[in-house]
C-alpha positions in Angstrom: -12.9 30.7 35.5 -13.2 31.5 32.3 -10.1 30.8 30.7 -10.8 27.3 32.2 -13.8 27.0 30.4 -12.1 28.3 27.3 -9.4 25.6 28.0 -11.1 23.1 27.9 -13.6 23.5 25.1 -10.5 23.8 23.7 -9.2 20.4 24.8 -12.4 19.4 23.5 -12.4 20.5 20.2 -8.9 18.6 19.5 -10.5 15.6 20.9 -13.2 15.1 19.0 -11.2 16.3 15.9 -9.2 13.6 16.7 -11.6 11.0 17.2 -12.9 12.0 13.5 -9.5 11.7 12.0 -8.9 8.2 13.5 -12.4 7.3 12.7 -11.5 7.6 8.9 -9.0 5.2 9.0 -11.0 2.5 9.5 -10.6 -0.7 7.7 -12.2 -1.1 4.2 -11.9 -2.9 1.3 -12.8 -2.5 -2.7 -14.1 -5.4 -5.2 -13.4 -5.1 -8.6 -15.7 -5.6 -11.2 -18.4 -4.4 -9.1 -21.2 -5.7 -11.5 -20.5 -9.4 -13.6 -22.7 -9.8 -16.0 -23.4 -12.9 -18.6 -24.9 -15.2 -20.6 -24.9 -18.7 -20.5 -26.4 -21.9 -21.3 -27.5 -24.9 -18.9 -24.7 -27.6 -17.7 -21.9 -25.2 -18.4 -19.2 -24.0 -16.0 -16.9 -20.5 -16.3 -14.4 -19.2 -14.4 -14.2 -15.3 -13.2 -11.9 -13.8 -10.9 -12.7 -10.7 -8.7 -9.7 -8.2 -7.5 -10.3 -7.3 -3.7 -8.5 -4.4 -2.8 -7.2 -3.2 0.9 -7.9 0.0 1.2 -7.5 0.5 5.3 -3.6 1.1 6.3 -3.1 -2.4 7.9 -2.6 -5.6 7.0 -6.2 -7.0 7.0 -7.4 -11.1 6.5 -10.8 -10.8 4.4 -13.5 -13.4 4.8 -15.4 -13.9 1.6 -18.9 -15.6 1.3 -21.7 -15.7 -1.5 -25.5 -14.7 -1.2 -27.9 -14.2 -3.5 -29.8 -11.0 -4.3 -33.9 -11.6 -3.2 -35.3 -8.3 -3.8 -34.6 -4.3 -4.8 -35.1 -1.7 -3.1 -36.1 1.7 -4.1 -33.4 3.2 -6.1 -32.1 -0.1 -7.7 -30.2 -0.9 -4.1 -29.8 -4.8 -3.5 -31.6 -6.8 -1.2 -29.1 -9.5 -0.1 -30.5 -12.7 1.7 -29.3 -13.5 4.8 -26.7 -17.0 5.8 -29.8 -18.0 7.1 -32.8 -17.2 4.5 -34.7 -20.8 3.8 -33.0 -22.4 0.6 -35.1 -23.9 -2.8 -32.4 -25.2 -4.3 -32.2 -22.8 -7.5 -30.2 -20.0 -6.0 -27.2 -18.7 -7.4 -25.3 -18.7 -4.6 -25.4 -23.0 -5.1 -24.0 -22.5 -8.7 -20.6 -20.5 -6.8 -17.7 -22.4 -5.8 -14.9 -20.1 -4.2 -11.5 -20.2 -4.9 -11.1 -19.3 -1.1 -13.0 -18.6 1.6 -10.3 -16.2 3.1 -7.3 -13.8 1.8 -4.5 -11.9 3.7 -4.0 -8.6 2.0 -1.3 -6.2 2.7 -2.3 -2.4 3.6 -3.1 -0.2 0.1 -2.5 -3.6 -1.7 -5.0 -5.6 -4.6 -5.4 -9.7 -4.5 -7.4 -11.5 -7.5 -9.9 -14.3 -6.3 -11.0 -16.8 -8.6 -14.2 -18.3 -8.5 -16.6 -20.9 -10.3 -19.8 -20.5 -11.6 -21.7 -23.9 -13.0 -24.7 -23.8 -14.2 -26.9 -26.9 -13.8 -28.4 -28.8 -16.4 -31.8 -28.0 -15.3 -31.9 -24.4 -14.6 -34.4 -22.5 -14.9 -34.0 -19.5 -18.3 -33.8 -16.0 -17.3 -32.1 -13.8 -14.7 -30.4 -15.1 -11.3 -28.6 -12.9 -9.5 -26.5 -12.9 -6.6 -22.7 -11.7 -5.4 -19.5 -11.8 -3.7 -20.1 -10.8 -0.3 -16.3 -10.0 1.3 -16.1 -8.8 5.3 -13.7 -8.6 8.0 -15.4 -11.0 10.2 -15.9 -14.6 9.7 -18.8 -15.9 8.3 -19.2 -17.8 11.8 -18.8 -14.8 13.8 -22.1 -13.2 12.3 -24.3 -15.4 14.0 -23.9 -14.2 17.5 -22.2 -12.0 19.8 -21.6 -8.2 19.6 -19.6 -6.7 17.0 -18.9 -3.6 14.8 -18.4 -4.3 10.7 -19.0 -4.0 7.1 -19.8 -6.1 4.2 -18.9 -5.0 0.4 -20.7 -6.9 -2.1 -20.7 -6.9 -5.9 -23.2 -8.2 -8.1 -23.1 -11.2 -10.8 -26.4 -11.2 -12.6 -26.4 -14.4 -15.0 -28.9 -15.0 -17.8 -29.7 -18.4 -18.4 -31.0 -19.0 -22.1 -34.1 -20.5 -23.1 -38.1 -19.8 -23.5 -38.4 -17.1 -21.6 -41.8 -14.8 -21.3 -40.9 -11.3 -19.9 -43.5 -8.4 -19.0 -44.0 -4.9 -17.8 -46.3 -3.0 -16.9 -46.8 1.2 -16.5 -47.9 1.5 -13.1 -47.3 5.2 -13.0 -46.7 8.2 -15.2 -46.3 11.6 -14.6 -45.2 14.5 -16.8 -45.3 18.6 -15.4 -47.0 19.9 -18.7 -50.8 19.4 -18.7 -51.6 19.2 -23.0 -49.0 17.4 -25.2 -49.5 17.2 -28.2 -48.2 14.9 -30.9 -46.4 16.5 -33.9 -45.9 14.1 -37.2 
């Protein structure tokens, strides 16, 4: 009995070593620039192009959207709204026009997506932000059903110039020395 037993947590270990080595191999996918930063003025329109990059070892279609970024989390992460947050008609995401909505990319390969970015005449100064959301799934197929995937995003943060009041405030400060003292 037990080299059975030794057998088969044998068989076991292979198994699951397995499992983790296919598990790896997983599709993915790499935007490049990950962060698009600018300036720009009302009623203007630019172009930038985004390099999306297949990093799984099959041919894979990729299904790109945009969203807008509501909120940070702790640790500067993104809060991305979701297809179906409640719209006021300044977001972003409205000023984005896509080149395409969808691009067949060869395994380990790169492909460059254009998009649009016009600003309208009567937006508002100061910082929108929002991204390039690209997934394996189609938009469509997000909205119900049960699936396993992923989303990569980057993030375009556009300034909009004009009269613009920024504050901050020091909620919290903390040093580990208790006297300090200031030297001139």
């Amino acid at each position: 009995p037990v080299p059975i037993i030794k057998l088969l947590l044998i068989s076991l270990f292979f198994l699951f070593t397995l499992n983790l080595s296919l598990a790896q191999d997983v599709a993915g996918v790499g935007i490049r620039p990950a962060i698009v930063e600018d300036k720009l003025d009302p009623n203007t329109t630019k172009t930038y192009t985004v390099e999306l990059r297949n990093l799984s070892p099959v041919d894979q279609t990729f299904y790109l959207s945009k969203r807008d970024i509501i909120d940070v989390k702790e640790g500067g992460v993104p809060v991305f709204a979701s297809a179906s947050s409640q719209k006021t008609g300044y977001e972003l995401s409205d000023w984005i026009t896509l080149e395409k909505d969808s691009v067949m990319i060869p395994a380990g390969m790169s492909h460059s997506v254009s998009f649009i970015l016009s600003v309208p005449e009567n937006a508002v100064p100061g910082g929108h932000f929002g991204g390039i959301v690209v997934s394996v799934e189609p938009p469509e197929m997000k909205t119900s059903g049960a699936s396993i995937g992923y989303e990569v995003a980057n993030i375009i943060s556009i300034r909009i110039s004009g009269d613009v009041l920024e504050s901050a405030q020091i909620r919290q400060f903390s040093t580990e020395d208790f006297i300090h003292s200031a030297i001139d």
